[in-house]
One Martini backbone bead per residue (centre of mass of N, CA, C, O) as a GRO file, in nm:
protein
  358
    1UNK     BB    1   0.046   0.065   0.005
    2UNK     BB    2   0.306   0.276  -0.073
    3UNK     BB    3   0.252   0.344  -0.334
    4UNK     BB    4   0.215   0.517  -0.614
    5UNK     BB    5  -0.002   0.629  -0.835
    6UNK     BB    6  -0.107   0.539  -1.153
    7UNK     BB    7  -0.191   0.566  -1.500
    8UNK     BB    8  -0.330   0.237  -1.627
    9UNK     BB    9  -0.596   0.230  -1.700
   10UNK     BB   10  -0.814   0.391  -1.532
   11UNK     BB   11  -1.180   0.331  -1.353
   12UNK     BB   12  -1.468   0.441  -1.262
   13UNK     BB   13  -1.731   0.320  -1.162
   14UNK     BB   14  -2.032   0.350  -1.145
   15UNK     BB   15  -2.321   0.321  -0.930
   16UNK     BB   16  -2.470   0.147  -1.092
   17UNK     BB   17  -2.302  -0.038  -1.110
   18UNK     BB   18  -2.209  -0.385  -1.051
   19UNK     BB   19  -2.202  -0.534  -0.733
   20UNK     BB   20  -2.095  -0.692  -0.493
   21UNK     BB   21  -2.110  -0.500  -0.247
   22UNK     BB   22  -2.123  -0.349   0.095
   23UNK     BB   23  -1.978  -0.107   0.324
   24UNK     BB   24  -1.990  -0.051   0.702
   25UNK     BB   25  -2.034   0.081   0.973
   26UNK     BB   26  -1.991   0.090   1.297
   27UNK     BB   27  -2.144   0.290   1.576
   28UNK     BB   28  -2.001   0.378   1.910
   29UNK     BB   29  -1.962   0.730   1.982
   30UNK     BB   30  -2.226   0.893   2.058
   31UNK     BB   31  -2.364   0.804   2.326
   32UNK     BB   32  -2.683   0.897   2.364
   33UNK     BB   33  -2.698   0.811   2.044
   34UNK     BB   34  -2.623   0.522   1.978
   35UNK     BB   35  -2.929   0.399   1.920
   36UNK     BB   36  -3.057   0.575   1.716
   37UNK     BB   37  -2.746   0.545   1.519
   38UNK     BB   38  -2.804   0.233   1.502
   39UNK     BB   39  -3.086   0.215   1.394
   40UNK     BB   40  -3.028   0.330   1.132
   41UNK     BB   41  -2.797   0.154   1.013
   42UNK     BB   42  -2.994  -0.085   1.019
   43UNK     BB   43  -3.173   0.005   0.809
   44UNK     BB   44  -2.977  -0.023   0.596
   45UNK     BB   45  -2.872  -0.257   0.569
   46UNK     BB   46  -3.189  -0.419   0.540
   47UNK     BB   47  -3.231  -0.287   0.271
   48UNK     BB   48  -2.973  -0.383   0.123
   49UNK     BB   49  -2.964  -0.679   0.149
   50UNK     BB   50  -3.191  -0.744  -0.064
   51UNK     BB   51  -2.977  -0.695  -0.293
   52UNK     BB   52  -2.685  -0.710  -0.136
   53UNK     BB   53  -2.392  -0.782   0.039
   54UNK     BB   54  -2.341  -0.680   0.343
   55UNK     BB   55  -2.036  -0.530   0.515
   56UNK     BB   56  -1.990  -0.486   0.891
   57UNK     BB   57  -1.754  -0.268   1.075
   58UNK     BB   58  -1.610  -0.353   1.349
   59UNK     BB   59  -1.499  -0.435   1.624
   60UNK     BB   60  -1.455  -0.697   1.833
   61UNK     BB   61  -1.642  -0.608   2.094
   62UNK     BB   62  -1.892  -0.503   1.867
   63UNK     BB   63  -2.026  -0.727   1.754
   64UNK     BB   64  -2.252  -0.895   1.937
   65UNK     BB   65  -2.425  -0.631   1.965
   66UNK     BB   66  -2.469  -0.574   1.661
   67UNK     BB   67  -2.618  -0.803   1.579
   68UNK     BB   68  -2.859  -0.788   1.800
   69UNK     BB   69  -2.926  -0.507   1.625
   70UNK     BB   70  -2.969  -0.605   1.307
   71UNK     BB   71  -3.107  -0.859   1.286
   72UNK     BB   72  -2.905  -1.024   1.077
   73UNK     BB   73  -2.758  -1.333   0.898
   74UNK     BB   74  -2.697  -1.130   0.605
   75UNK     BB   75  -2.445  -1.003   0.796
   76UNK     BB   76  -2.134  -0.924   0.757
   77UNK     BB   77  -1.889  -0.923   1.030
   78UNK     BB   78  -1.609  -0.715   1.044
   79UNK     BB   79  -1.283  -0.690   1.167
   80UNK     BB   80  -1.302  -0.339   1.182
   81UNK     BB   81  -1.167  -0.059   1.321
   82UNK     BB   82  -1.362   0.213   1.392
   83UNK     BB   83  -1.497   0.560   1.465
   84UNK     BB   84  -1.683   0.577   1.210
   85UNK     BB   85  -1.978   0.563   0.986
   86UNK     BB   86  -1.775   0.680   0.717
   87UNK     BB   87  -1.743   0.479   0.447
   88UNK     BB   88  -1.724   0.663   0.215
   89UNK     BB   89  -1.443   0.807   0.322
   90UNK     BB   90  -1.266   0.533   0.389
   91UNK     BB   91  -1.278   0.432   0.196
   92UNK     BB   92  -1.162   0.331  -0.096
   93UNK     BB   93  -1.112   0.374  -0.419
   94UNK     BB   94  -1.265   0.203  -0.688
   95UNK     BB   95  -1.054   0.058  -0.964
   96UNK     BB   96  -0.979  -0.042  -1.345
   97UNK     BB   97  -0.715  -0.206  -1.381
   98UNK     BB   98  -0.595  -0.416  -1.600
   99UNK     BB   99  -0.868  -0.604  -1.539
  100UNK     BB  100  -0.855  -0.513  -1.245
  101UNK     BB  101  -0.908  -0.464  -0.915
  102UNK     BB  102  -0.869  -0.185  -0.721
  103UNK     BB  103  -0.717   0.087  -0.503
  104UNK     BB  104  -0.737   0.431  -0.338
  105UNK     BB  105  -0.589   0.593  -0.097
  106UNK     BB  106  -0.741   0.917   0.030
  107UNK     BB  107  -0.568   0.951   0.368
  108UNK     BB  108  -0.725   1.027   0.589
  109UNK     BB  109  -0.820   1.277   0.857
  110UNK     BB  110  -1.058   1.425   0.926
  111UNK     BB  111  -1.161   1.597   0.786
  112UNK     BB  112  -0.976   1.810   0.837
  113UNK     BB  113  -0.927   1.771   1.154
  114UNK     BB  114  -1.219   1.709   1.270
  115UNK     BB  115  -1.180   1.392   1.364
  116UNK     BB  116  -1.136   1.103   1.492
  117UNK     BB  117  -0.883   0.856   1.288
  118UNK     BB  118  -0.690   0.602   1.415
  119UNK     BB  119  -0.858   0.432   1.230
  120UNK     BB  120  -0.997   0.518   0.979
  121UNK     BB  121  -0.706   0.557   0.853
  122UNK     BB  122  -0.697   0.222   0.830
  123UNK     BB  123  -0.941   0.100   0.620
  124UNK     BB  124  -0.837   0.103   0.376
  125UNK     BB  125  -0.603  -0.114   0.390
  126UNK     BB  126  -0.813  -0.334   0.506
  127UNK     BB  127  -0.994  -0.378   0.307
  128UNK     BB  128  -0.760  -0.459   0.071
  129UNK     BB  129  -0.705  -0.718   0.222
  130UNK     BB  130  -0.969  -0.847   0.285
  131UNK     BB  131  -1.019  -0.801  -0.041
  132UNK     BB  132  -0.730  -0.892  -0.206
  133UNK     BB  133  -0.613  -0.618  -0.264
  134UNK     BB  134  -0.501  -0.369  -0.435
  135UNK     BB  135  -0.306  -0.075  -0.399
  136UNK     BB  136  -0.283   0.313  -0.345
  137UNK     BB  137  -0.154   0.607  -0.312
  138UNK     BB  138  -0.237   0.895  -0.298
  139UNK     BB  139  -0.160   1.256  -0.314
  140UNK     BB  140  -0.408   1.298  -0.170
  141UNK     BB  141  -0.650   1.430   0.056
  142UNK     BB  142  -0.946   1.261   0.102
  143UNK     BB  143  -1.336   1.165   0.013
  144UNK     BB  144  -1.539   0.993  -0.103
  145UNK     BB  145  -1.778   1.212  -0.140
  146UNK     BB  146  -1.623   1.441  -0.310
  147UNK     BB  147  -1.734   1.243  -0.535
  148UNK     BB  148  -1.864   1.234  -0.899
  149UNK     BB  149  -1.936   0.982  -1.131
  150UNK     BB  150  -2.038   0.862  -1.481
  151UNK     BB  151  -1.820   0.632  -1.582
  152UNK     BB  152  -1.739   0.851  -1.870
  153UNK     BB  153  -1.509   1.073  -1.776
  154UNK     BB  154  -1.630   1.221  -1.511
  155UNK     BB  155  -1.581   1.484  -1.254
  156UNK     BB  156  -1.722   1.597  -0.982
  157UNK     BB  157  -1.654   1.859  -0.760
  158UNK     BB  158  -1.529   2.044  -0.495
  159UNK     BB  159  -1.306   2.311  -0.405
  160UNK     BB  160  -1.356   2.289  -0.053
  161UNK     BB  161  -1.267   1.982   0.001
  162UNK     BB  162  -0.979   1.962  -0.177
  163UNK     BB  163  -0.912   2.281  -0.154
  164UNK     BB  164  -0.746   2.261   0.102
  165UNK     BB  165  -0.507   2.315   0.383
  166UNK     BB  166  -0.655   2.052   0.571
  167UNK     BB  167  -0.551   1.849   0.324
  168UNK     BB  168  -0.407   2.052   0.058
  169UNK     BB  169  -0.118   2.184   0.102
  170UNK     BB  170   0.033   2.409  -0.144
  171UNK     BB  171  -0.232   2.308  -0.339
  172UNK     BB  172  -0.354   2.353  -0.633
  173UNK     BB  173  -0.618   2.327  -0.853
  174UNK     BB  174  -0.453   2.294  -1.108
  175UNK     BB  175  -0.294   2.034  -0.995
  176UNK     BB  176  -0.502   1.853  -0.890
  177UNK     BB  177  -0.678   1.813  -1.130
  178UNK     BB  178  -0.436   1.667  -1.282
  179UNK     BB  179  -0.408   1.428  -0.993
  180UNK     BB  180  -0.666   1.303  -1.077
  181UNK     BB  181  -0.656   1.243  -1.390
  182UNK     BB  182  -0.473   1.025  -1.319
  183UNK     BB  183  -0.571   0.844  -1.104
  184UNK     BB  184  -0.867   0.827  -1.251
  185UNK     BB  185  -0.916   0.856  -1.543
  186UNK     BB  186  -1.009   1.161  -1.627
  187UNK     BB  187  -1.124   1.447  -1.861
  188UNK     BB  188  -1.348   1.556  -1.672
  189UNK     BB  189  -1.375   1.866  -1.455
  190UNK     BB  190  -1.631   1.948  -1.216
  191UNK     BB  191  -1.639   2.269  -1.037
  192UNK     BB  192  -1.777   2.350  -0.729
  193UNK     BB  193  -1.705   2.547  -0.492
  194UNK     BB  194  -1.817   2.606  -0.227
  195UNK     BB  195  -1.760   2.563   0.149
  196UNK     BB  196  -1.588   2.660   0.402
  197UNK     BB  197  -1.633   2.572   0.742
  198UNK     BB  198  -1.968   2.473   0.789
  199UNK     BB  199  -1.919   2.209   0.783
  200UNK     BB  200  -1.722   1.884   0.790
  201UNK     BB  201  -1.701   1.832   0.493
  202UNK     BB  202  -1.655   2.109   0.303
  203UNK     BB  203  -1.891   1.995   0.104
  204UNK     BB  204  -1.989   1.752  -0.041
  205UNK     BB  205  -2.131   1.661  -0.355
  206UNK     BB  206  -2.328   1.402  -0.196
  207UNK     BB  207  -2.525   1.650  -0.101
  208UNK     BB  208  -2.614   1.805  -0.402
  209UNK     BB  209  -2.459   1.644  -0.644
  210UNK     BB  210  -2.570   1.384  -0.875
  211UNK     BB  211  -2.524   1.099  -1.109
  212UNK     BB  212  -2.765   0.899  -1.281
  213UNK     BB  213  -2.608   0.930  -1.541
  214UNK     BB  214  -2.532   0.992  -1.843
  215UNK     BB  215  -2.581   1.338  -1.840
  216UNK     BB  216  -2.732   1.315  -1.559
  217UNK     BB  217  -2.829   1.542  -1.293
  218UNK     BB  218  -2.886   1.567  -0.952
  219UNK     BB  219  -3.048   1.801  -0.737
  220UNK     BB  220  -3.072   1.983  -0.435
  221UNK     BB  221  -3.357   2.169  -0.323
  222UNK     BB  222  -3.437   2.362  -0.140
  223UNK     BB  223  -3.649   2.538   0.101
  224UNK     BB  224  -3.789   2.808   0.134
  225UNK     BB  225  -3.667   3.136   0.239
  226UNK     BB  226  -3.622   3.395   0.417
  227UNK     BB  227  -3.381   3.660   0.405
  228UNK     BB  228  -3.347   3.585   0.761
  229UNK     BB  229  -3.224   3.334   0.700
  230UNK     BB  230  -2.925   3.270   0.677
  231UNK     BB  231  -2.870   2.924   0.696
  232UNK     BB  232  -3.064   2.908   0.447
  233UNK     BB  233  -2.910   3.095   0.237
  234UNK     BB  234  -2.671   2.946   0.217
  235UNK     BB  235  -2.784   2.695   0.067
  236UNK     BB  236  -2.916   2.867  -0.166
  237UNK     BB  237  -2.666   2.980  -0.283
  238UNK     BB  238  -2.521   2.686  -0.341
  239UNK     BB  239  -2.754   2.618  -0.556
  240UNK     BB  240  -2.700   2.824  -0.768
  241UNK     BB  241  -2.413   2.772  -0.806
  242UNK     BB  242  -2.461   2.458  -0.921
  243UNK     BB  243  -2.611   2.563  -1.155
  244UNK     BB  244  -2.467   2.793  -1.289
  245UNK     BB  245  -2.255   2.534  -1.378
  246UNK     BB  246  -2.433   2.324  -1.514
  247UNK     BB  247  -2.590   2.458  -1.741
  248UNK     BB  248  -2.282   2.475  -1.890
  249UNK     BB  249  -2.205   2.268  -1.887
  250UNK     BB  250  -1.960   1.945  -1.988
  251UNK     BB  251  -1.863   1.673  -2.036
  252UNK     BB  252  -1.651   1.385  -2.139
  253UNK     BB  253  -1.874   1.414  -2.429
  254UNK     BB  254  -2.015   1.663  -2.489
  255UNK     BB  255  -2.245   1.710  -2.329
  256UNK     BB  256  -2.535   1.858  -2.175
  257UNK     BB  257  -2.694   1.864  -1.922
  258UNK     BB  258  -2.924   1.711  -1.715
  259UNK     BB  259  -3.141   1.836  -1.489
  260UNK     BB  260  -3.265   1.735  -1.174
  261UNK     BB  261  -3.512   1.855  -0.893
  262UNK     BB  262  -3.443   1.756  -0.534
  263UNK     BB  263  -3.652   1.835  -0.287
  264UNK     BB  264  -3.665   1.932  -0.004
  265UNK     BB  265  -3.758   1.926   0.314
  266UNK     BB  266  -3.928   2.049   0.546
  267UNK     BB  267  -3.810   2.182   0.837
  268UNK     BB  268  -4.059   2.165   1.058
  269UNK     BB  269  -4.132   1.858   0.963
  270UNK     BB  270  -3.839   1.778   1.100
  271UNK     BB  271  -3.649   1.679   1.297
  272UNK     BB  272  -3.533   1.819   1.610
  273UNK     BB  273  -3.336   1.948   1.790
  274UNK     BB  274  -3.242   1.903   2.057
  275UNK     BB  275  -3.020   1.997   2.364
  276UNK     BB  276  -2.883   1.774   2.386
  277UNK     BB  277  -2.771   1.717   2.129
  278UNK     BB  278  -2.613   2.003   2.110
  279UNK     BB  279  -2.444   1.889   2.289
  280UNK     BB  280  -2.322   1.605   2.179
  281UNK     BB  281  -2.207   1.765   1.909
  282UNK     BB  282  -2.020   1.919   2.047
  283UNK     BB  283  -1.855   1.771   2.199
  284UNK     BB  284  -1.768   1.600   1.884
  285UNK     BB  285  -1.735   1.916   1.705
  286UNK     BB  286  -2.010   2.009   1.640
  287UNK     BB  287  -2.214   2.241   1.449
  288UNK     BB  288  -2.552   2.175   1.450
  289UNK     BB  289  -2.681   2.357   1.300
  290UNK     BB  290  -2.525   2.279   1.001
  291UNK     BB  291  -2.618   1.923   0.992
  292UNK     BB  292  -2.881   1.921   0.887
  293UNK     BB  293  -2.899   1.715   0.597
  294UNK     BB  294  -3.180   1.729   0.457
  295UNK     BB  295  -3.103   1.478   0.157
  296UNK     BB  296  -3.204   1.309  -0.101
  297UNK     BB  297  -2.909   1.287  -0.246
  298UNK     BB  298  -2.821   1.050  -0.037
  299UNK     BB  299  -2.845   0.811  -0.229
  300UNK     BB  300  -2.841   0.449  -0.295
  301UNK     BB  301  -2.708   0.224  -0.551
  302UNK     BB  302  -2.863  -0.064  -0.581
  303UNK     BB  303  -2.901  -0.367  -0.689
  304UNK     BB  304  -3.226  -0.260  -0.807
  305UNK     BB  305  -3.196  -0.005  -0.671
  306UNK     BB  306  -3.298   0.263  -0.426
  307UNK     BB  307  -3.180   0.449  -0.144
  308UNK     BB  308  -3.370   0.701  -0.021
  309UNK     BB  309  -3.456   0.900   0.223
  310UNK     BB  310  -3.596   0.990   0.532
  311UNK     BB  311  -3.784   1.293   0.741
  312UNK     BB  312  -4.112   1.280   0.764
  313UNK     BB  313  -4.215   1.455   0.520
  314UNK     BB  314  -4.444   1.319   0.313
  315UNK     BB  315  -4.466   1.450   0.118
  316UNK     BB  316  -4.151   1.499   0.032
  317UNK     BB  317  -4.126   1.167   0.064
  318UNK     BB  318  -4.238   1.116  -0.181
  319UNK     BB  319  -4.133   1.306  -0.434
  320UNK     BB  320  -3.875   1.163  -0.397
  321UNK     BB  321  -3.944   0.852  -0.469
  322UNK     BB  322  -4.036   0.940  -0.724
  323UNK     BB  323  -3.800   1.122  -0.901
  324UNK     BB  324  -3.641   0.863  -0.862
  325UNK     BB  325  -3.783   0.640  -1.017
  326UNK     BB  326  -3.807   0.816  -1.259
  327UNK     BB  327  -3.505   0.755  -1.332
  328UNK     BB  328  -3.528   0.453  -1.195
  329UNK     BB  329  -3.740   0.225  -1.344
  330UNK     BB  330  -3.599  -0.068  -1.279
  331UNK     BB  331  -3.612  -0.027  -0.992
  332UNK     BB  332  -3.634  -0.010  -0.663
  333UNK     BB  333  -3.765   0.192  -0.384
  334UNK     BB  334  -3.647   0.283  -0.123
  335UNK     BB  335  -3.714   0.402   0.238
  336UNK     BB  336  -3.520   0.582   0.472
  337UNK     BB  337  -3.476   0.656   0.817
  338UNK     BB  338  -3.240   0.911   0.917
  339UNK     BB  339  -3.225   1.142   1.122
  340UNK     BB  340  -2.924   1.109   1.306
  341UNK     BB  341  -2.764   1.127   1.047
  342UNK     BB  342  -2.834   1.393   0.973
  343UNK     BB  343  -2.760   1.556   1.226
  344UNK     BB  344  -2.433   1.405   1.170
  345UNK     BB  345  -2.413   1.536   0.848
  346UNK     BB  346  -2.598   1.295   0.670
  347UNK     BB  347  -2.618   1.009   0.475
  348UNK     BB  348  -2.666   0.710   0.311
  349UNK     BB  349  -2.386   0.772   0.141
  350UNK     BB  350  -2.164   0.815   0.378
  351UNK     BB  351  -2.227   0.512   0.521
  352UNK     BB  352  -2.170   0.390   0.221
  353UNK     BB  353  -1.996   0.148  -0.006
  354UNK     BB  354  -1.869   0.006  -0.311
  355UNK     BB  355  -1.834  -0.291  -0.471
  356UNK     BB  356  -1.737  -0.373  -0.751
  357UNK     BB  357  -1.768  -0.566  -1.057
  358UNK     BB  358  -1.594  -0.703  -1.313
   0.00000   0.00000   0.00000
C-alpha cells in the first residue's frame, strides 16, 4: 500500500454498475446517541441485505451487540476497527485497472482533522487487505463522498473540500485536478465552488449533485426561505451556485447536461434537535445548527434499487421517492428513515461504499 497511484488505463465504475458488495462501519462513540444513530444504520443495512451482500466493520468488541441489534444473519460483520459511520469517506475508491480491481487510498485525515481517525485512517488498507485487493495511495488527502463519477470519464466535485490547507496545504487547483485526472483516469473535471468551514466535511458533493447516468446529474434543492434566515440562505446561495455552474457545463464526451431538481423537506417537518442532541453533538466537534441535511440526494445505488432518505415531511418523502423511481424506473425504490444520521451532518450515501463488481 506504500506506492504511489500511476494511470494505467484506470476507471471508476459509476455506482450504478453491478457491485459486489456494500461496505458501512458501525458507529458506536456516539454517547446518549448510540442507539438512536445505530437504528438508522441497521435500517440501511436491512433494506440494502434485499438487493446484495452488506459487510459491516466494527472493532471486535462490539461485534455480538451489533449482530443484536442488526438482527439479521445476512449481514457479515467484518473485524475492523473504526471510529465513526462514514465509510464512504474512509474506503478506498475502487477503480478498474488493466482489468483487475484495484483500489485507491485517499489518506483520509478525519476531514480535515476535524474529528477523531485514528482507525478510520486505517480503514482503507484493512479493507483491501481484507478483500485481497492491490492498491495505490493517493498523492492527495481526501474522502470518498468528495467526488461524483458519470462512469464516462467525468468527475464533479467541490473545490471547499479538497483545494483546503486542511487536507492538501500548498497545492493549487490547478495541480489537483492533474493528479485527480492521473489517478482516477477522468478527462473532465466539473468543479463546483463550495464553501470552506461551514459543515464537517467543508461540502462534499454527494450532498448537493449526483450523477444518476451519464450526462444526466440530480441537484437537491432547497425548502424556501425568508432572506433573513442566514442559515437557510447558506444553503440557497450553494442550490445557485451549482445551478449555474451546471447549466453550462458539459461532461467528458462533450453532452450538456440534463438536470433533475430533487426538493429538500420542509425544515419545520422534519426532526427538531433537542438541547441534549446540541450538547452531544458540540461535545463531538460538530457545530449542529449547520449539519442537519435533510438531501434527498443523499441515496444509495444498489444492485436493482435505490435507497432513499426519509425525514418524516410525508409529503416531500413521497415525492422525492416518485422524482428518484423515475429516474431509475427498472429499479425498486425503498425509502429509509435516516433523522439522526441526518443531526450527524450526512446521508445514506456518507454510511455505504460500494465495491464494484469486474
Amino acid at each position: 500500500m506504500g506506492q504511489t497511484a500511476s494511470s494505467q488505463n484506470p476507471q471508476i465504475p459509476p455506482e450504478w454498475g453491478h457491485h459486489q458488495s456494500t461496505f458501512m462501519s458501525w458507529p458506536s462513540d456516539w454517547g446518549s446517541l448510540n442507539s438512536r444513530i445505530q437504528a438508522d444504520i441497521s435500517r440501511i443495512a436491512n433494506a440494502i441485505v434485499q438487493f446484495e451482500p452488506v459487510y459491516m466493520m466494527a472493532a471486535q468488541k462490539h461485534i455480538a451487540s451489533a449482530k443484536a441489534i442488526v438482527n439479521n444473519s445476512q449481514i457479515i460483520f467484518v473485524p475492523i476497527p473504526v471510529d465513526d459511520l462514514w465509510a464512504r469517506h474512509t474506503l478506498p475508491l475502487f477503480l478498474r485497472k488493466d482489468k483487475k480491481l484495484t483500489g485507491l487510498n485517499l489518506n483520509f485525515n478525519g476531514m480535515g482533522d476535524k474529528q477523531c481517525h485514528e482507525n478510520d485512517a486505517k480503514v482503507a488498507s484493512s479493507t483491501l487487505d481484507y478483500l485481497n485487493l492491490t492498491g495505490a495511495r493517493s498523492k492527495l488527502v481526501s474522502e470518498g463522498g468528495a467526488f461524483e463519477f458519470d462512469g464516462e470519464g467525468t468527475l464533479m466535485l467541490t473545490e471547499s473540500s479538497i483545494v483546503n490547507k486542511n487536507r492538501n496545504p500548498g497545492l493549487s487547483k490547478d495541480e489537483i485536478d492533474q493528479i485527480l485526472k492521473s489517478e482516477l483516469g477522468v478527462a473532465k473535471i466539473i468543479w463546483i465552488k463550495g464553501i470552506k468551514g461551514h459543515d464537517i466535511t467543508d461540502l462534499h458533493i454527494d450532498n448537493l449533485a449526483r450523477f444518476v447516468a451519464p450526462g444526466v446529474v440530480m441537484v437537491s434543492r432547497p425548502f424556501p426561505a425568508p432572506e433573513d434566515d442566514v442559515e437557510a440562505q447558506v444553503w440557497i446561495d450553494q442550490y445557485n451556485q451549482v445551478m449555474s455552474v451546471l447549466k453550462t457545463a458539459t461532461d467528458a464526451k462533450g453532452r450538456q447536461l440534463r438536470i433533475i431538481e430533487l426538493p429538500e423537506p420542509n425544515p419545520e417537518k422534519i426532526h427538531q434537535m433537542s438541547p441534549s442532541e446540541i450538547k452531544l453533538c458540540r461535545m463531538l466537534g460538530v457545530d449542529c445548527k449547520n449539519t442537519v441535511f435533510a438531501s434527498y440526494v443523499s441515496f444509495y445505488i444498489v444492485n436493482g434499487g435505490v435507497i432513499v432518505p426519509a425525514f418524516g415531511d410525508q409529503e416531500a418523502d413521497h415525492t422525492a421517492r416518485d422524482i428518484v423511481q423515475k429516474a431509475f424506473p427498472s429499479r425498486k425504490v425503498v425509502s429509509v428513515n435516516i433523522d439522526f444520521i441526518a443531526v450527524g451532518g450526512g446521508g445514506i450515501h456518507c454510511a455505504t461504499h460500494q465495491v464494484p463488481k469486474l
